[in-house]
C-alpha positions as CSV (number, residue, x, y, z in Angstrom):
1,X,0.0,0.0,0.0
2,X,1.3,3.6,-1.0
3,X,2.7,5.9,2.1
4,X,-0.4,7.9,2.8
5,X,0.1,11.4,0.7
6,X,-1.0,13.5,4.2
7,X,2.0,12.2,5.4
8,X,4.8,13.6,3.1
9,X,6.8,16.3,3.8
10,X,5.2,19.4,1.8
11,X,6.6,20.6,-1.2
12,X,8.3,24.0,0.2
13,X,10.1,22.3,2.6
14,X,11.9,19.5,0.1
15,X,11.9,22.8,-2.5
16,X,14.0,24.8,0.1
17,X,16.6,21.3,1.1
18,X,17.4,20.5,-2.1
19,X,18.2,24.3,-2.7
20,X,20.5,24.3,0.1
21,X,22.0,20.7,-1.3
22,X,22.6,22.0,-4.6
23,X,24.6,25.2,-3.5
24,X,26.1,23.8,-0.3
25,X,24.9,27.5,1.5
26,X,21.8,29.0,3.0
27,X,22.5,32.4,1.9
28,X,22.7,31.4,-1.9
29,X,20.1,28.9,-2.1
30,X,18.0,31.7,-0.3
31,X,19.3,33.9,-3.1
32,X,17.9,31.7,-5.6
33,X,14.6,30.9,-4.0
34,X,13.9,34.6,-3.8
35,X,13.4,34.6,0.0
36,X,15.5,35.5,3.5
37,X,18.3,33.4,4.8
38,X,16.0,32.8,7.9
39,X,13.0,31.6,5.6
40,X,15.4,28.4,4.4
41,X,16.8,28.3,7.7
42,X,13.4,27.4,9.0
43,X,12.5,25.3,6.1
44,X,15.1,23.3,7.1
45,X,14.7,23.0,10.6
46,X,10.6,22.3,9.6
47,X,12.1,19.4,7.6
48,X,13.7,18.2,10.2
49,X,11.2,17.5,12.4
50,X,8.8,16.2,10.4
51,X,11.2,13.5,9.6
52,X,12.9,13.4,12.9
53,X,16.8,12.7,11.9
54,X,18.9,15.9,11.0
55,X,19.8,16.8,7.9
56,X,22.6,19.1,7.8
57,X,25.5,19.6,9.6
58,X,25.9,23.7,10.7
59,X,29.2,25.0,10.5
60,X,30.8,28.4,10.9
61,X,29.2,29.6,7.6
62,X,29.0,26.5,6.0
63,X,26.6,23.1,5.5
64,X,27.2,19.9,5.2
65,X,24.9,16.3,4.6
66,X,24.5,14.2,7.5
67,X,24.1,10.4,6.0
68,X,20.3,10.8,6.0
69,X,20.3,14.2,4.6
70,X,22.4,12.8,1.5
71,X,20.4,10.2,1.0
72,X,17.5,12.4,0.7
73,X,19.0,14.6,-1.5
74,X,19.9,12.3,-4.2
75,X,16.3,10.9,-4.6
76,X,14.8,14.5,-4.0
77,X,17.0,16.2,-6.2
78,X,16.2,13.9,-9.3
79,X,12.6,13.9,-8.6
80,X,12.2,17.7,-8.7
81,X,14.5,18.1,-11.7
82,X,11.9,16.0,-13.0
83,X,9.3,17.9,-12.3
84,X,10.8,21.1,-13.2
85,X,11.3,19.7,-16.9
86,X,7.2,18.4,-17.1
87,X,6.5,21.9,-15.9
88,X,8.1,23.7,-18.6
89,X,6.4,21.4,-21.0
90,X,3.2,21.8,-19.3
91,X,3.3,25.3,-19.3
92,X,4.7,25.5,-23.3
93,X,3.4,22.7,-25.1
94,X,4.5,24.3,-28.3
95,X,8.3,23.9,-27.4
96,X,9.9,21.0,-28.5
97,X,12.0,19.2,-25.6
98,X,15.7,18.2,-27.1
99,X,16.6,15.2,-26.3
100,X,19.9,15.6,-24.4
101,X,22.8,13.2,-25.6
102,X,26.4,13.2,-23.9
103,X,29.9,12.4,-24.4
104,X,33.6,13.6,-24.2
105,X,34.7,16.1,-26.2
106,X,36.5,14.0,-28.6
107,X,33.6,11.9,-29.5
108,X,31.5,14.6,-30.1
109,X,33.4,16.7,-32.2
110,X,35.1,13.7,-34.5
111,X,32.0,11.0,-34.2
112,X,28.7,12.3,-33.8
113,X,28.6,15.8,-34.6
114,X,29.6,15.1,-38.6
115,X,26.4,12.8,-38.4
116,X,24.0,14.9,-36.4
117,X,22.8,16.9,-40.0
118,X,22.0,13.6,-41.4
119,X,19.8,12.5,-38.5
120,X,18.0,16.1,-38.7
121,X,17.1,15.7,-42.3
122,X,15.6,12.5,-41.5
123,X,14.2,13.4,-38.4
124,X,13.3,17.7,-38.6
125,X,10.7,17.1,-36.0
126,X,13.4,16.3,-33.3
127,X,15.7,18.2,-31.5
128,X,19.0,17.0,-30.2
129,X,21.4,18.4,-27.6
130,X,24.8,17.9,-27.0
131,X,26.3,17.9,-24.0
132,X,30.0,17.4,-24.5
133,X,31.7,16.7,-21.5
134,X,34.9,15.0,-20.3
135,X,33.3,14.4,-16.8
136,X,31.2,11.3,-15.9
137,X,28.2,13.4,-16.1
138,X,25.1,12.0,-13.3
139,X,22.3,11.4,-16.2
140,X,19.8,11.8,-13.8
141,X,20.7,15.0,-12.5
142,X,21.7,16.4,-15.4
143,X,18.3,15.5,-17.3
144,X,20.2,13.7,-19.9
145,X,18.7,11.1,-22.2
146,X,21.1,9.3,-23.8
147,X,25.0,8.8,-22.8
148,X,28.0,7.6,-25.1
149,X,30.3,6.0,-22.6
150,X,34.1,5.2,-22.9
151,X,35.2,2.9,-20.8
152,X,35.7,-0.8,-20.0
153,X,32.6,-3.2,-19.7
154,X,32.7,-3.3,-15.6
155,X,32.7,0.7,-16.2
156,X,29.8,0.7,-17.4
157,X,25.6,-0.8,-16.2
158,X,24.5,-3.9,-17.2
159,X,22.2,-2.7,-19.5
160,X,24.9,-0.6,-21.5
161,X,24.7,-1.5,-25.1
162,X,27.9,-2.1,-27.1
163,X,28.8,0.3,-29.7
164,X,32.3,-0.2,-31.4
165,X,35.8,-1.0,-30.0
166,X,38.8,0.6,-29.5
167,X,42.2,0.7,-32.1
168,X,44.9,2.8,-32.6
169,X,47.5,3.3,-35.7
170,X,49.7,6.1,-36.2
171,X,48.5,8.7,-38.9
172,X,49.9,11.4,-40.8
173,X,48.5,13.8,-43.6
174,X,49.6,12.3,-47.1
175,X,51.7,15.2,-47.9
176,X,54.5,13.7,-44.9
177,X,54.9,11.1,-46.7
178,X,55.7,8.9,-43.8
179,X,57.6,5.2,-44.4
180,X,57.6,2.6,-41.7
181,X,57.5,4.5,-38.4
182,X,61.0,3.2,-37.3
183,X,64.7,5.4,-35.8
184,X,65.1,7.1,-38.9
185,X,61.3,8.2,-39.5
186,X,61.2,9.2,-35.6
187,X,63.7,12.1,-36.1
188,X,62.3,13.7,-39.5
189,X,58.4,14.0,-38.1
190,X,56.7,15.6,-35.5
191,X,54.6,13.5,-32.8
192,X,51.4,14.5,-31.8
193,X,50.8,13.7,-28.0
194,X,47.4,13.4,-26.1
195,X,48.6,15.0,-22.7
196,X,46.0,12.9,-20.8
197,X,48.1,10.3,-18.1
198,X,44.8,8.4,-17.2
199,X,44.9,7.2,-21.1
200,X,48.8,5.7,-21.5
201,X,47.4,3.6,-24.3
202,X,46.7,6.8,-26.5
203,X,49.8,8.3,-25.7
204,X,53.6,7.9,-27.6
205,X,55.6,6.7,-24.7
206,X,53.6,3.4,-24.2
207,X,53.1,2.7,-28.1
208,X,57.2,3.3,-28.7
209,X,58.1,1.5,-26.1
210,X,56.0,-1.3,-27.4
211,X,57.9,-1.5,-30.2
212,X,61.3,-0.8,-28.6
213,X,61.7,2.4,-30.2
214,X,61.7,4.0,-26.3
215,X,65.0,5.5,-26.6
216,X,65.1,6.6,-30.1
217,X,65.2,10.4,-30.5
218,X,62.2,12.4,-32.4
219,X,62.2,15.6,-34.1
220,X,59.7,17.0,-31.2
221,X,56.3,16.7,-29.8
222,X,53.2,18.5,-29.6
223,X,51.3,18.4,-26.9
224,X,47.3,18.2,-26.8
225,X,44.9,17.9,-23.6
226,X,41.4,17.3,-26.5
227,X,42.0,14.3,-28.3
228,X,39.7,16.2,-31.4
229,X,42.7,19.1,-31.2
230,X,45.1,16.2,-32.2
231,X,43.0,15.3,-35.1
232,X,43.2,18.3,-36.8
233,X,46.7,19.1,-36.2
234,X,47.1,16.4,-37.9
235,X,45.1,16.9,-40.5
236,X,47.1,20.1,-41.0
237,X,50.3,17.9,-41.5
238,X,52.0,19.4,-37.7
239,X,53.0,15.8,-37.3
240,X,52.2,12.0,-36.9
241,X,49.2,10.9,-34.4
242,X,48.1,8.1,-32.9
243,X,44.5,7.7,-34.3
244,X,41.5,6.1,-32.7
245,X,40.1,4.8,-36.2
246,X,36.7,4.4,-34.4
247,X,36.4,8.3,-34.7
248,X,39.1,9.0,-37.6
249,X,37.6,6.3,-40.3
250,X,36.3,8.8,-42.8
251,X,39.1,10.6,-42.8
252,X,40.6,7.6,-43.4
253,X,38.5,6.5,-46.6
254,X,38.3,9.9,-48.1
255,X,42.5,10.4,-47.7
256,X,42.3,13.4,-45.3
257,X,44.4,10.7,-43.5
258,X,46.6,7.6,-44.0
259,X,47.8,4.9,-42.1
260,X,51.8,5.1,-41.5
261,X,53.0,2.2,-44.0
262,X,53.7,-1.1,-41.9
263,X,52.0,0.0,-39.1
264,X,48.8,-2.4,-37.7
265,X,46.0,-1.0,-35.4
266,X,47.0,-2.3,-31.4
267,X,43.4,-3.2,-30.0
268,X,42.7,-1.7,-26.3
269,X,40.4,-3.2,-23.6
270,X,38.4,0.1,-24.2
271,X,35.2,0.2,-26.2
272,X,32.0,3.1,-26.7
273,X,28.8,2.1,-25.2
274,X,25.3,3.1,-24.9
275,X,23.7,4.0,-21.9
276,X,19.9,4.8,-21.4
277,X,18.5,7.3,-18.6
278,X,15.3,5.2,-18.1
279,X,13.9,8.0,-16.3
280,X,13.4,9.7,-19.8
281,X,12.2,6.7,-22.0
282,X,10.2,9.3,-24.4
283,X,9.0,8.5,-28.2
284,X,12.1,10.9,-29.5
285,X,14.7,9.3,-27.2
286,X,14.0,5.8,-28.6
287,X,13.6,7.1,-32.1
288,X,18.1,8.6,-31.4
289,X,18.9,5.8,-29.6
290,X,18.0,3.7,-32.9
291,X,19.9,6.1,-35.2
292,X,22.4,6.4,-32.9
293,X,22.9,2.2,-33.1
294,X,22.6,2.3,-36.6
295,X,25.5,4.6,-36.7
296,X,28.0,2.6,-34.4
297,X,26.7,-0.5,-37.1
298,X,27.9,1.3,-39.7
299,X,31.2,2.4,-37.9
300,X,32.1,-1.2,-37.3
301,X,32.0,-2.4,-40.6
302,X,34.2,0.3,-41.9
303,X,36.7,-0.7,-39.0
304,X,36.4,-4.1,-40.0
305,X,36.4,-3.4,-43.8
């Protein structure tokens, strides 16, 4: 049987928490609720006691979540992010909610951005959003639909669906001219570097020493923190890069970019998934999440090609 609904906690009091929660301060989340410090103060403290367990811990101006007040936060905070997005929708039916799709940087600049004006001459009638971020973004709190993961498969839920693996080969513009990437090759060319430790297999070190080319001298090296940065440096002829051919295949088969002769793709442990907010399992977000399949389908056999 449903908790009775006279015993919730109202509305204004969970409205005034979560405001607190999401800013960490009284004074600003009473700044954003248009009202006096002492107005959320006593929301708070109403809270409280209609629950009976404390929620915050009061510091010399500061807040902090006791274990019951975080638990409550991440359920209450999702819930009325919720209902904030049905109430714009409610209140202008007329405007078309995007659906919200997000990955690094990288991926959306190289993979799905060149796809995206496909999927809107097929589909004009919905509206997509990027949200291109090299943090783990919360889908739920962020109101996203659909996220392109990275990662290994214990990184990733259950429900995750596979998208395309991971493999790296050096590339260069064709005007280089590179041979096979050996000593002599090392000191006439430039190497592109991702600058990101948390990804050795995507950087030179690793790849070189692989090959035990470690200690051979290079011409010099350029050093990136956005893997898409890379990419076009490269396509600019600035040097040699290792390329992720799951993003880089059309510049591949169009000869924007070409494979360092004698050089074969290394495989990672890495792959792109799919994951679903099943919170937001609307009509538009199924209608991406198909496209967005049918792209990684086609990606796949061009890496396999």
């Amino acid at each position: 049987m449903p908790y009775p609904l006279a015993k919730l906690p109202p509305l204004d009091l969970v409205r005034g928490f979560v405001a607190v929660g999401r800013r960490m301060s009284i004074t600003l989340a009473a700044q954003d609720l248009h009202v006096t410090q002492s107005a959320v103060s006593r929301q708070i403290r109403a809270l409280e006691t209609h629950l009976g367990v404390p929620l915050l811990v009061r510091g010399f101006r500061s807040v902090s979540f006791t274990s019951e007040g975080a638990q409550l936060f991440r359920m209450a905070d999702v819930w009325l992010s919720q209902l904030g997005d049905l109430t714009e929708q409610l209140r202008a039916p007329e405007r078309r909610t995007p659906v919200t799709v997000t990955t690094t940087i990288g991926v959306a600049s190289l993979w799905l951005l060149p796809r995206l004006g496909d999927f809107q001459a097929a589909h004009p009638h919905i509206d997509v959003r990027v949200a291109a971020d090299n943090r783990l973004i919360d889908i739920d709190r962020e109101s996203v639909d659909i996220a392109i993961r990275y990662s290994l498969r214990d990184g990733v839920p259950d429900n995750a669906a596979w998208l395309f693996g991971e493999a790296v080969v050096p590339v260069a513009h064709p005007s280089l001219k590179t041979r096979m990437l050996d000593a002599e090759e090392l000191q006439r060319h430039v190497l592109l570097e991702f600058d990101d430790p948390t990804r050795p297999w995507l950087q030179w070190s690793e790849w070189l020493n692989a090959r035990g080319l470690g200690r051979m001298p290079t011409r010099g090296m350029l050093r990136f923190n956005q893997y898409d940065q890379i990419v076009h440096a490269a396509l600019a002829g600035h040097g040699i890069a290792l390329g992720r051919l799951a993003l880089i295949a059309p510049m591949l088969a169009d000869k924007r970019l070409e494979a360092v002769g004698g050089q074969a793709a290394s495989a990672t442990e890495h792959a792109y998934w799919l994951v679903r907010n099943t919170r937001r399992a609307t009509p538009d977000a199924e209608v991406v999440t198909r496209w967005l399949m049918e792209q990684a389908e086609a990606t796949a056999r061009e890496l396999t090609a």
